[in-house]
C-alpha positions as a printed Julia matrix, in Angstrom:
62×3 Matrix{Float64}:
  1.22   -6.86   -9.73
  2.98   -4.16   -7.81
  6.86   -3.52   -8.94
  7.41   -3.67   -4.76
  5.73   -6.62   -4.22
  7.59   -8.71   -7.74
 10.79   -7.26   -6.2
  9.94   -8.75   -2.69
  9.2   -12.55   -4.64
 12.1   -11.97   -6.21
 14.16  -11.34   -3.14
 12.53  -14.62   -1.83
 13.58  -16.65   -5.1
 17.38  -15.38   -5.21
 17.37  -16.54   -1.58
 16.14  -19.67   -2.11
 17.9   -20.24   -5.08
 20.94  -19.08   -3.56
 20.74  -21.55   -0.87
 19.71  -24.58   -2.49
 23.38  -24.01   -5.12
 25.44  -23.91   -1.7
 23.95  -27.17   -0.79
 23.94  -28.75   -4.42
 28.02  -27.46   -4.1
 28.55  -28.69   -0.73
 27.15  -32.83   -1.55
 27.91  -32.61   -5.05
 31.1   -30.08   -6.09
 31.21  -26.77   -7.28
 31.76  -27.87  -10.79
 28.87  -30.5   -11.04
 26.29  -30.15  -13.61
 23.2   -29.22  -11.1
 25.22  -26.66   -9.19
 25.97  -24.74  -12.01
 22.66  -24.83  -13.33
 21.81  -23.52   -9.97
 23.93  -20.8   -10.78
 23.26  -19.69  -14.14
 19.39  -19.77  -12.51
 20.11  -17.76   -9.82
 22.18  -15.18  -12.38
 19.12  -14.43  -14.36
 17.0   -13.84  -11.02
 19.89  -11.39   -9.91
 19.44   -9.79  -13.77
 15.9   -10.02  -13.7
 16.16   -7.92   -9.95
 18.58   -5.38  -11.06
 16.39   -4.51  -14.12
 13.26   -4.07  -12.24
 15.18   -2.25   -9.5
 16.64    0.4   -12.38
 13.67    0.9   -14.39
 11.4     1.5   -11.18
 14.3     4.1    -9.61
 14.46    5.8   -13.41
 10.31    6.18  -13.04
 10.53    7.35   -9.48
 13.24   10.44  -10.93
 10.91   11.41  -13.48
């Protein structure tokens, strides 16, 4: 699969993911057990992004 196309899903997922822990905070708290799943899920998405994003800008200097 194409680094630009994984970086587009990814994109997608962090949205998503974003989205559904705002909601999950808003009916449930920002210090329930589901929202901050949510979170730590949507902080190894962000990781996951960034390290694609560096290692495909370190190629493209080469």
């Amino acid at each position: 699969m194409k680094k630009c196309t994984l970086l587009h899903e990814l994109t997608a997922e962090i949205n998503t993911k974003r989205t559904l822990m705002i909601q999950t905070g808003i009916h449930k708290g920002l210090g329930h057990f589901d929202t901050l799943k949510h979170s730590k899920e949507l902080d190894q998405l962000i990781y996951k992004y960034q390290r694609l994003l560096a290692c495909s800008q370190q190629r493209s200097q080469s």
